[in-house]
C-alpha positions in Angstrom: -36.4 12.6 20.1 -34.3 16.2 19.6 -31.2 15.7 18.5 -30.4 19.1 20.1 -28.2 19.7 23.0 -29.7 18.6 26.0 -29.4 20.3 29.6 -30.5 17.7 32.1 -31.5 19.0 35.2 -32.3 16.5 38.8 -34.0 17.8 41.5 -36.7 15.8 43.8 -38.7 18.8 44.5 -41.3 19.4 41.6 -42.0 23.4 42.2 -37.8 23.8 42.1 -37.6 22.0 39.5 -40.0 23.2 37.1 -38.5 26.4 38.5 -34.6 25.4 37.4 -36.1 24.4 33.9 -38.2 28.1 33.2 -35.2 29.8 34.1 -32.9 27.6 32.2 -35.0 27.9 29.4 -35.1 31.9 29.5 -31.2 31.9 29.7 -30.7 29.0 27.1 -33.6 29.8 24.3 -34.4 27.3 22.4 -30.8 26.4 20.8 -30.7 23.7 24.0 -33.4 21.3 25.5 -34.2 21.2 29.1 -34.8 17.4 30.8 -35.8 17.1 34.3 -35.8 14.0 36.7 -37.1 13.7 39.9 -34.8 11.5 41.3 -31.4 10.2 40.7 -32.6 6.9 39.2 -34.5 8.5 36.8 -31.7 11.2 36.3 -29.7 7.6 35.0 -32.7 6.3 33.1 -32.7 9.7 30.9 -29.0 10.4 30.4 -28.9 6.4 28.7 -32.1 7.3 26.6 -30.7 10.2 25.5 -26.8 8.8 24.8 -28.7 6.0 22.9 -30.2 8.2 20.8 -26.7 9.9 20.0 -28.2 13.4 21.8 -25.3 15.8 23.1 -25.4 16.5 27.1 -23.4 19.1 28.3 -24.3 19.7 31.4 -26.8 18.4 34.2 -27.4 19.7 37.2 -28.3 18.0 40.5 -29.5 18.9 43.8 -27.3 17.4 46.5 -30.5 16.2 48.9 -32.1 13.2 47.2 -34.2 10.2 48.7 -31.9 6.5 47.7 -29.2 8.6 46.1 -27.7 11.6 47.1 -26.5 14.5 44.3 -22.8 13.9 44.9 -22.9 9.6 44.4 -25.5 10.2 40.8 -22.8 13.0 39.7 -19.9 10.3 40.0 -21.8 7.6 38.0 -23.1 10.3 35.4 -18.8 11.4 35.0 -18.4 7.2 34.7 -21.0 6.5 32.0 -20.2 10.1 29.8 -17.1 12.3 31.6 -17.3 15.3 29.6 -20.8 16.5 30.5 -20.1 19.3 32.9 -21.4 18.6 36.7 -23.4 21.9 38.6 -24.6 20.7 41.9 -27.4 22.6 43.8 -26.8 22.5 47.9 -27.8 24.0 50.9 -26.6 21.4 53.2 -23.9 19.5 51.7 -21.1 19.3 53.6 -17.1 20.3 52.5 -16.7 16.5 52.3 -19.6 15.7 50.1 -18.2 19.2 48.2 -14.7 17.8 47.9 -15.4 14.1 46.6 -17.6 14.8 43.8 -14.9 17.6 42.3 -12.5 14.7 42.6 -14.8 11.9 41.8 -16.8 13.7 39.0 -15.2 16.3 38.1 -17.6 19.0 39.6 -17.9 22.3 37.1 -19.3 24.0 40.2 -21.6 24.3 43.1 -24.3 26.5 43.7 -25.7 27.1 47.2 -29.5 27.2 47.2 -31.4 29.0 47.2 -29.8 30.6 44.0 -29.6 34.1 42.4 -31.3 34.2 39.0 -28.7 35.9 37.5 -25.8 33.6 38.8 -27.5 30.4 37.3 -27.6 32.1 34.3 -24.2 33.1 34.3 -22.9 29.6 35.5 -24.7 28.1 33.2 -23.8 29.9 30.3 -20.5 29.8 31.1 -20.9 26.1 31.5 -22.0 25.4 28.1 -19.7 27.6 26.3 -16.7 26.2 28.4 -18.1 22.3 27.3 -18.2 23.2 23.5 -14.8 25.3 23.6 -13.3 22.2 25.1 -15.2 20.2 22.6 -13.6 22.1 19.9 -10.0 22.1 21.0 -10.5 18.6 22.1 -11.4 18.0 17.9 -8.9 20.3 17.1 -6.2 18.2 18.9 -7.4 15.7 16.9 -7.5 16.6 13.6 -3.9 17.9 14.2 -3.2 14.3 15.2 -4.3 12.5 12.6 -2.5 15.4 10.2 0.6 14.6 11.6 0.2 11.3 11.7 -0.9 11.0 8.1 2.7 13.6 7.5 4.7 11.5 9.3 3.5 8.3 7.5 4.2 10.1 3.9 7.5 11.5 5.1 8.1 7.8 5.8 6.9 5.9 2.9 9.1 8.9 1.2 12.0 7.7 3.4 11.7 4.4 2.3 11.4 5.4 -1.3 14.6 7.4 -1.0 16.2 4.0 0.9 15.4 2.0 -1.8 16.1 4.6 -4.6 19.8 4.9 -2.8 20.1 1.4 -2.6 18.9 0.6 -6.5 21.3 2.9 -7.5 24.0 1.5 -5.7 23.0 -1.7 -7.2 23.5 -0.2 -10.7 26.6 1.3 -10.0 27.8 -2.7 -8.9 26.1 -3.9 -12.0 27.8 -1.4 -14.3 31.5 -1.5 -12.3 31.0 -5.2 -12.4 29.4 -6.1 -15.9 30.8 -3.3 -18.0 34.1 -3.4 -16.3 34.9 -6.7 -17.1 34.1 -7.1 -20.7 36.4 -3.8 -21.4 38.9 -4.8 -20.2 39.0 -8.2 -21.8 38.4 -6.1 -24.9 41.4 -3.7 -23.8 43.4 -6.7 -23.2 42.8 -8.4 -26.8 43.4 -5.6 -29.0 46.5 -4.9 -27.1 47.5 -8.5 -27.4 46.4 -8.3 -31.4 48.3 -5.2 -32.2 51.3 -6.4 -30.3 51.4 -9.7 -32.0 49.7 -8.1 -35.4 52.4 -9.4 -38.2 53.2 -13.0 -35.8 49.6 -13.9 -35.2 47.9 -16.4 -37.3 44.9 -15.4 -39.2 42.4 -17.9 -37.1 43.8 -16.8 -33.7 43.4 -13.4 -34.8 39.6 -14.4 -35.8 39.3 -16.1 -32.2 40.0 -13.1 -30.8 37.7 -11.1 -32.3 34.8 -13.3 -31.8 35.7 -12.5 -27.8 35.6 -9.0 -28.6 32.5 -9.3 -30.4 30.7 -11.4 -27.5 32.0 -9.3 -25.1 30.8 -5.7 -26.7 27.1 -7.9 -27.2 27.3 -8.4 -23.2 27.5 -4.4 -22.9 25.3 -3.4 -25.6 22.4 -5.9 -24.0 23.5 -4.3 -20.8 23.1 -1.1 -21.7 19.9 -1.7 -23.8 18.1 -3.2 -20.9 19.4 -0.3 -18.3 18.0 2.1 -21.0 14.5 0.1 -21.3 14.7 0.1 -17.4 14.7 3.9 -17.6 12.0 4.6 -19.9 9.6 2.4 -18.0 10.4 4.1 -14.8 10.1 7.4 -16.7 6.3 6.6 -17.6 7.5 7.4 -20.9 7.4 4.0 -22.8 5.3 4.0 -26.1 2.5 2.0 -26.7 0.6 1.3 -29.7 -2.2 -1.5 -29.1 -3.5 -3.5 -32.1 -5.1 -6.2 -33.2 -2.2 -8.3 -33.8 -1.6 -12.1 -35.1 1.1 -13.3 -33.1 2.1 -16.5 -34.2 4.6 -15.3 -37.0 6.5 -13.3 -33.9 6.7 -16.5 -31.8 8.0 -18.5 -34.9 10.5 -16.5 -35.8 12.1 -15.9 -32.1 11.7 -20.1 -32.5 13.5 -20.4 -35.8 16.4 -18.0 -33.9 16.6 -19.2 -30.8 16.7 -22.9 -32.2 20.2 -22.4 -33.8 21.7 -21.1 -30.6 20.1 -24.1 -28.8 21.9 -26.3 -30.6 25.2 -25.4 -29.5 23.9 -26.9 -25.7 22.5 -29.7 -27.8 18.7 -28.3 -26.6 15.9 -29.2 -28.6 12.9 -26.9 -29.1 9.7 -27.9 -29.7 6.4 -25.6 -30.8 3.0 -26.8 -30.0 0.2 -25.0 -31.6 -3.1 -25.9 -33.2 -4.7 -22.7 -35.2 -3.6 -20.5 -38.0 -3.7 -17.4 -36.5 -3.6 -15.8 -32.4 -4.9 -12.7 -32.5 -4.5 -10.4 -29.7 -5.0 -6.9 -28.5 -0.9 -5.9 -27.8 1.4 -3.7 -28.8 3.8 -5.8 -31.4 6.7 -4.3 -31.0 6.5 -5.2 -26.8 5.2 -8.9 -27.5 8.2 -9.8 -29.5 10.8 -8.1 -26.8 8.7 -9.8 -24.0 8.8 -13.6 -25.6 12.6 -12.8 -26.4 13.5 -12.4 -23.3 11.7 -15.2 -22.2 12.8 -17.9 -24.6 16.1 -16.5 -24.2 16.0 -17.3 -19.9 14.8 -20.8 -20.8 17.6 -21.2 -22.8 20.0 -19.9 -21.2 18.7 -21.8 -17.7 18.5 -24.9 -19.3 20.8 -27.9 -19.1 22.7 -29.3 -22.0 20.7 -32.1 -23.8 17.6 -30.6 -22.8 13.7 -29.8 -24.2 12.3 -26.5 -24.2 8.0 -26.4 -25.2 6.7 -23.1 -26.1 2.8 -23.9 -25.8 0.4 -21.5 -27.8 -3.5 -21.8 -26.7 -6.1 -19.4 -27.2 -9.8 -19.2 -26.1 -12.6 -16.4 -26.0 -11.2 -13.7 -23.8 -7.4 -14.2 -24.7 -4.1 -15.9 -26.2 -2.3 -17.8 -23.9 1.6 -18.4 -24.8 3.6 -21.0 -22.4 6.9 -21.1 -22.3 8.1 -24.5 -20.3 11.7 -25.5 -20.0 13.4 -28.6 -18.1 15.9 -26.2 -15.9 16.1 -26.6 -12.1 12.9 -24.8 -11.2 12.7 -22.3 -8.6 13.0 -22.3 -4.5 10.4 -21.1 -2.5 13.1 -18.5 -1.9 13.7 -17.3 -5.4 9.8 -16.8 -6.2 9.0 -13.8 -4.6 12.3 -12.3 -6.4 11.4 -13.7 -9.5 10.0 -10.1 -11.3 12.2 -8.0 -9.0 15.3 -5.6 -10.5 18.2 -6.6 -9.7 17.6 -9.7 -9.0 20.1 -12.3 -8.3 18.6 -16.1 -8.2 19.8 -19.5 -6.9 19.9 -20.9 -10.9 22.7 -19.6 -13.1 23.2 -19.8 -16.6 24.0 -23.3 -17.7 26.4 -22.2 -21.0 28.6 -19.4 -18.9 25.4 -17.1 -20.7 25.4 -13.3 -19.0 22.7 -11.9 -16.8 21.7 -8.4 -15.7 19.4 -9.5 -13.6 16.6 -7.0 -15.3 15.4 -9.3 -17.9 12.5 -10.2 -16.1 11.8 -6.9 -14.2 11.1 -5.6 -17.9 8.7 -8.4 -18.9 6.5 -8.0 -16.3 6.2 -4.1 -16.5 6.2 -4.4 -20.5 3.7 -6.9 -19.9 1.7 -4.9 -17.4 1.7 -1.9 -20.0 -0.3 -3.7 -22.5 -2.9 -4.8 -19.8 -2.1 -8.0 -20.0 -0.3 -11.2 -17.2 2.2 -12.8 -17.0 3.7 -15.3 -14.0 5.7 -18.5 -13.9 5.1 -21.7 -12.4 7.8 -23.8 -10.9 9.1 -26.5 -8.8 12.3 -26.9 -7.4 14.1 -29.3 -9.3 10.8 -29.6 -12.0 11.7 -27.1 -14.7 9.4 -23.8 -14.6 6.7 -22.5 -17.1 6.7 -18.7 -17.7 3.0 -18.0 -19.1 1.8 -15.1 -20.3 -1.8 -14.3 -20.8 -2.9 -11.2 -23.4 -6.5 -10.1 -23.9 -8.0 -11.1 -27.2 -10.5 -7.4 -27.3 -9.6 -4.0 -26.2 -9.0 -3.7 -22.5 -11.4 -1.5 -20.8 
């Protein structure tokens, strides 16, 4: 079947009806297809044929007298099944009633008394049609505008939302830096005041006391500043990567050998399980060391006095596979989905009055990310937690 517009015309008299369709036919040409029914039930039968078949009706146009169903009750049901086909109904004896309940009912285009001038079918029909596809095209006009502004308004909110969070991240750095800058200068400020002011009294070891505190405390803002820098570049898409084939094993035992002296002082043990010589992987070197030292660093900083920390180095096929497992409390079901955020603030604190940014993890991930390669945690409240990280052996593609 056409898939052209169809014109579907109802009339129970064959010699009018073959009649309506010549003369629709003259004024349509053949951009439309004429379909006739002799009687309303049939006039139902066709218009569901054609719908099924995804055929475009614009009009139809029914005689009012009609044997089991008059014009006006098959122009209501036709306006049910598909309302924005245009109604014409043909009448010589329809009454102002019949007239008035199928413009309210269906919608009526118009009514033409019979017998009809030649040229005012053509007109009203013409008019029809043009009047059903201008409608048509406003009606997908309306639309399109609709779904433009609602595809605007959704941008102009996800940019909202940026801008929210943007605000509210920078009002969390300005609290970091009043807060974790702040501090540490002025315990700085305050010793060398208290040094110079005492500078020919003080004993030589106070003195030295003092400027181990000023040395720990100008570490704190360095690492601060160093990880609010790294925060920056990442954020900036400008972070350099250079992806090699790289043995990391000789990274993982020197962060070992470094962090094992500052795990003594909290009495920590650390312990290195590995089996093979070498653990190549396809990473940038540079990143794997700053992501690892950052990691071991958490565990022992998180970790209890007296405790173990086992850094686990595996590899198979497809890629090395470094676990990093400490005896801390764990995490809450709470803290998890925070765990990789900036800015974060968790339930655990630092066991040896260690500092935190709260942006030690945010960097792992992305720096992590940026080499194509995982990296997630596993943890039970109150069972320790195991950061793992998981680079590709081969080139990423």
């Amino acid at each position: 079947m056409t898939n052209k517009p169809t014109i579907l015309c109802v009339e129970d008299e064959r010699i009018i009806l073959e009649r309506l369709k010549d003369e629709l036919k003259e004024a349509l040409g053949d951009e439309y297809i004429v379909e006739t029914a002799e009687s309303a039930q049939e006039a139902l039968e066709v218009l569901t044929e054609l719908l099924e078949d995804d055929v475009e009706i614009p009009l139809v146009i029914s005689d009012y007298i009609m044997p089991h169903m008059k014009g006006d009750e098959l122009l209501q049901r036709i306006h049910t099944i598909n309302p924005k086909t245009l109604k014409i109904m043909l009448t010589a004896q329809a009454s102002l009633e019949a007239i008035t309940h199928v413009v309210n009912y269906a919608k009526l285009y118009r009514y033409i008394a019979k017998p009809w001038e030649p040229e005012d079918l053509k007109m009203t029909v013409t008019e029809a049609v043009r009047s059903y596809f201008q409608e048509k095209k406003l009606a997908q006009f309306y639309a399109d505008l609709e779904t433009k502004i609602a595809e605007r308004t959704l941008e102009l909110n996800e940019k909202n939302e940026a801008l929210i969070q943007l605000n509210q991240e920078k009002n969390e750095l300005l609290g970091v830096v009043a807060h974790d800058l702040k501090n540490p200068l002025a315990a700085i400020q305050n010793t060398t005041e208290l040094i110079l002011s005492s500078l020919g009294e003080m004993p030589q070891e106070e003195i030295t006391e003092w400027l181990v505190m000023i040395n720990q405390g100008s570490r704190q803002m360095f690492d601060l500043i160093n990880n609010l820098l790294d925060v920056n570049v990442i954020e900036s898409g400008k972070i350099s990567v250079s992806l090699n084939q790289v043995n990391i094993l000789p990274t993982i035992q020197s962060l070992i050998t470094d962090y094992t002296e500052r795990a003594k002082v909290k009495n920590i043990t650390m312990n290195f399980q590995y089996k093979d010589s070498s653990y190549y992987a396809y990473v940038d070197n540079q990143l794997v060391h700053q992501v690892l030292d950052n990691l071991i660093s958490n565990a022992v900083k998180y970790s209890p006095l007296g405790k173990n920390i086992t850094i686990r180095l595996g590899q198979n096929e497809q890629q090395v596979r470094c676990e990093i497992q400490d005896e801390g409390p764990g995490l809450s079901n709470e803290d998890k989905p925070k765990l990789f955020c900036k800015f974060s603030r968790l339930t655990a604190q630092p066991t040896g009055s260690e500092h935190s940014t709260g942006l030690g993890l945010f960097i792992v991930k992305k720096l992590v990310e940026t080499m194509n390669c995982k990296v997630w945690c596993e943890s039970q409240l109150g069972q320790g937690s195991t950061f793992v990280v998981a680079f590709h052996k081969g080139s990423f593609k």
